[in-house]
C-alpha positions in Angstrom: -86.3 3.5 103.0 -86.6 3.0 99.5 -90.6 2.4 98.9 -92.8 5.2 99.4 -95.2 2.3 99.9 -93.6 1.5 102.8 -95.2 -0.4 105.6 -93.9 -2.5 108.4 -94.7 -6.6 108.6 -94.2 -9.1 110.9 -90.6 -9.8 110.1 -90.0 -6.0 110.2 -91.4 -6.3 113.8 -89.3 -9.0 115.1 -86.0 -6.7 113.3 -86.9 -3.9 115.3 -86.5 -5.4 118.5 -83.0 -5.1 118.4 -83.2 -1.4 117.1 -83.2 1.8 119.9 -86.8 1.4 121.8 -87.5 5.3 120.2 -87.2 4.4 116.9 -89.9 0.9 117.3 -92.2 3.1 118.7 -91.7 6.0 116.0 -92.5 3.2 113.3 -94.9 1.7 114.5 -97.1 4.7 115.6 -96.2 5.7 111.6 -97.3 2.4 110.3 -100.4 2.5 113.0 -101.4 6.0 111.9 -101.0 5.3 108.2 -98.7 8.5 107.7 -97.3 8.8 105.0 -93.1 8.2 105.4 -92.2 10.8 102.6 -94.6 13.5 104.0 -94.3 13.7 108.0 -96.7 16.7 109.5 -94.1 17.0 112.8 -96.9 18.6 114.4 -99.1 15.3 114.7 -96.2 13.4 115.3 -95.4 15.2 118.4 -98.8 14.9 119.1 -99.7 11.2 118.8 -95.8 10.0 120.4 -96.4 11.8 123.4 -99.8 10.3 123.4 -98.4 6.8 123.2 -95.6 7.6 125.6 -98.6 8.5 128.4 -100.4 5.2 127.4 -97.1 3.2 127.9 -96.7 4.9 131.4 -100.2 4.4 132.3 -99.9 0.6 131.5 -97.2 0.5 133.9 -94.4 -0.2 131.4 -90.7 1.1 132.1 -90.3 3.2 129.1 -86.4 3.7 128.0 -84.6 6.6 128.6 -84.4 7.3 124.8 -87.9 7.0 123.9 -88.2 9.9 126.6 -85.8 11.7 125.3 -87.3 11.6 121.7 -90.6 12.4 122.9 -89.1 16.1 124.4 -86.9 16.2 121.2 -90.7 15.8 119.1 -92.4 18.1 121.3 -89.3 21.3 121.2 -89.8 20.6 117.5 -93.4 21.0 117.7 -92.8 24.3 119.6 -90.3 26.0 117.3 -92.7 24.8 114.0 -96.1 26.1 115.7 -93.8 30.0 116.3 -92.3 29.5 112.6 -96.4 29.2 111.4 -97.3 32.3 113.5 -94.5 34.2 111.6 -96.1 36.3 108.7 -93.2 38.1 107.0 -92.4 34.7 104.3 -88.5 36.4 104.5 -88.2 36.1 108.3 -90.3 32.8 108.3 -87.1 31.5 105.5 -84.7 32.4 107.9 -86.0 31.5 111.4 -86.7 27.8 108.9 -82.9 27.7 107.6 -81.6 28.2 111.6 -84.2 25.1 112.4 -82.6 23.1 109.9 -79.3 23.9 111.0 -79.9 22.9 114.1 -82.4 19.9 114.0 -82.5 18.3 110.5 -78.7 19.4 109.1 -79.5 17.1 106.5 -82.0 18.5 105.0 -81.5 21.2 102.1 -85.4 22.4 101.5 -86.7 25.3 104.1 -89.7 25.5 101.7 -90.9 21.6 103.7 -89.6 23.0 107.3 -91.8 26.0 106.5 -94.8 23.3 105.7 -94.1 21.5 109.0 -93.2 18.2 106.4 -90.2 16.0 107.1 -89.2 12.4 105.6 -89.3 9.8 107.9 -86.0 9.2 106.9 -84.8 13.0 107.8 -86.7 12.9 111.4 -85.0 9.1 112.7 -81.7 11.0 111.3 -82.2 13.9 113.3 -83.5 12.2 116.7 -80.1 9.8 116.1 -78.0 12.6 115.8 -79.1 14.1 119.0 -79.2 11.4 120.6 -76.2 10.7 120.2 -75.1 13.4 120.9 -77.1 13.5 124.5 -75.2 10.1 124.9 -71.8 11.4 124.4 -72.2 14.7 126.7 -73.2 12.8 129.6 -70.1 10.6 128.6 -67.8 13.1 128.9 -69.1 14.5 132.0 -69.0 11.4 134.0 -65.2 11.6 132.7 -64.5 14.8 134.6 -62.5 14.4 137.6 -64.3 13.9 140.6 -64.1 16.9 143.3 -61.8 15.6 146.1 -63.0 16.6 149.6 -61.1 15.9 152.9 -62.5 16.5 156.4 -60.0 17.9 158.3 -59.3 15.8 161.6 -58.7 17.3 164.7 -54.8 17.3 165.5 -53.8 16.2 169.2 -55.5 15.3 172.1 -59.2 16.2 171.8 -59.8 16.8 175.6 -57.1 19.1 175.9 -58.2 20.9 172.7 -61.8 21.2 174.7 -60.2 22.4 177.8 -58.1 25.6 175.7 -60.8 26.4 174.1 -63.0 26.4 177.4 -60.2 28.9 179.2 -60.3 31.1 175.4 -64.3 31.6 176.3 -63.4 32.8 180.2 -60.7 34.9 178.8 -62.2 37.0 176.5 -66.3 36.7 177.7 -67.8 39.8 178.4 -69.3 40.8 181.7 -72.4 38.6 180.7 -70.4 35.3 180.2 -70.8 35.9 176.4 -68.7 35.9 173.5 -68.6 35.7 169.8 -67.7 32.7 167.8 -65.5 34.4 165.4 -63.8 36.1 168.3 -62.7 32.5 168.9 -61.2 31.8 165.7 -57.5 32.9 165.5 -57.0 30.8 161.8 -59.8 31.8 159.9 -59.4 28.9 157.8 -61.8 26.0 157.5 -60.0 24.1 159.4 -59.0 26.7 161.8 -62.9 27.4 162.6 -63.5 23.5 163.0 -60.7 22.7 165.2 -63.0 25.3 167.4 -66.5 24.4 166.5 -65.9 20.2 167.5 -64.6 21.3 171.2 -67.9 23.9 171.4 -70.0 21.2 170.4 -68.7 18.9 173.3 -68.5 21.8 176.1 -72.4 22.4 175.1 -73.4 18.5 175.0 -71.7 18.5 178.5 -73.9 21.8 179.6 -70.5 23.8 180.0 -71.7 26.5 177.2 -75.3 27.4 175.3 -74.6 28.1 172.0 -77.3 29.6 169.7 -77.6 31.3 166.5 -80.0 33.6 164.5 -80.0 33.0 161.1 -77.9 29.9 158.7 -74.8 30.7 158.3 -74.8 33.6 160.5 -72.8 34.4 164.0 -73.1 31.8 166.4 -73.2 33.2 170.1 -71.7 31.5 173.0 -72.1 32.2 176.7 -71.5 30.4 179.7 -73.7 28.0 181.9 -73.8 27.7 184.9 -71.6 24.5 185.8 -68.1 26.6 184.6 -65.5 23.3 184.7 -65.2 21.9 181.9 
């Protein structure tokens, strides 16, 4: 940006269609609001994008994921500049403005302008860049991670004769009242220890050979016999 006179045309239009969607809208809402490109109030900015982001939704457009993005970027800076004005002590206003720039504008070397709420238009399409950017390569790097492997452990051998010992487990060790714990069941307390005795439960009570019930998620899971006692 080398005019401070500068405005966008026609030709400039037709340029940014190639450009990242955030960055047409940014210029054009500039241009549109006649703000000046050397003197941004951030505050206003914030404002008016977010505005034109709800009038793009509302027109039933499919906004880009970056021009979302830049609108929450806008809007966290709006945030952190409205609690820099509400700080009264000028040497802790400097410093919470220095740790702004650090972390939004890097570029830029004047506090005294952050302090103001004023930011080239140059400095803000820098900073949103960077971050996005930065967004971009984060999520890169996560779908990159190794996926979490899973395997469902398979019952081993025949199923029917795994029903039928775990049927004679819950007459061996019932209590007077046909009942009996499901942990009392469980000799390998291993996942797949406690699912090679769930799956046969789950067939003996489909069949009507067991009730099974439990309290609470998660919790014990009570057993107890039904009437019809082969399995």
């Amino acid at each position: 940006m080398t005019d401070k006179n500068y405005s966008l045309n026609h030709e400039d239009l037709v340029k940014l269609i190639e450009e990242p969607e955030w960055k047409t809208i940014l210029l054009e809402l500039v241009n549109s609001e006649k703000m000046d490109p050397w003197n941004i109030d951030l505050v206003n900015l914030a404002d008016k994008y977010l505005a034109k982001i709800n009038s793009l939704e509302e027109s039933n457009l499919r906004l880009p994921a970056n021009a979302i993005l830049a609108s929450a970027i806008l809007l966290r800076a709006k945030s952190k500049l409205l609690k820099l004005s509400s700080i009264e002590d000028e040497e802790e206003k400097k410093k919470e403005a220095e740790k702004f720039i650090e972390e939004f504008v890097p570029e830029l070397n004047n506090p005294r302008s952050i302090r103001e709420g004023r930011i080239s238009l140059d400095e803000l399409v820098n900073a949103i860049e960077s971050i996005v950017d930065k967004t971009k390569k984060k999520h890169e790097r996560m779908r990159l991670k190794k996926e979490l492997e899973f395997m469902i452990p398979y019952a081993e051998g025949n199923i029917e004769e795994r029903i039928g010992e775990v049927y004679n487990k819950v007459l061996e060790i019932s209590d007077s009242q046909g009942m009996v714990l499901f942990s009392n069941l469980v000799e390998e307390r291993t996942p797949k220890g406690m699912v090679n005795v769930f799956i046969p439960l789950l067939f003996l009570a489909n069949r009507g050979k067991l009730n099974l019930f439990q309290e609470e998620f998660f919790g014990e899971i009570f057993i107890y016999m039904a009437k019809n006692k082969d399995p």
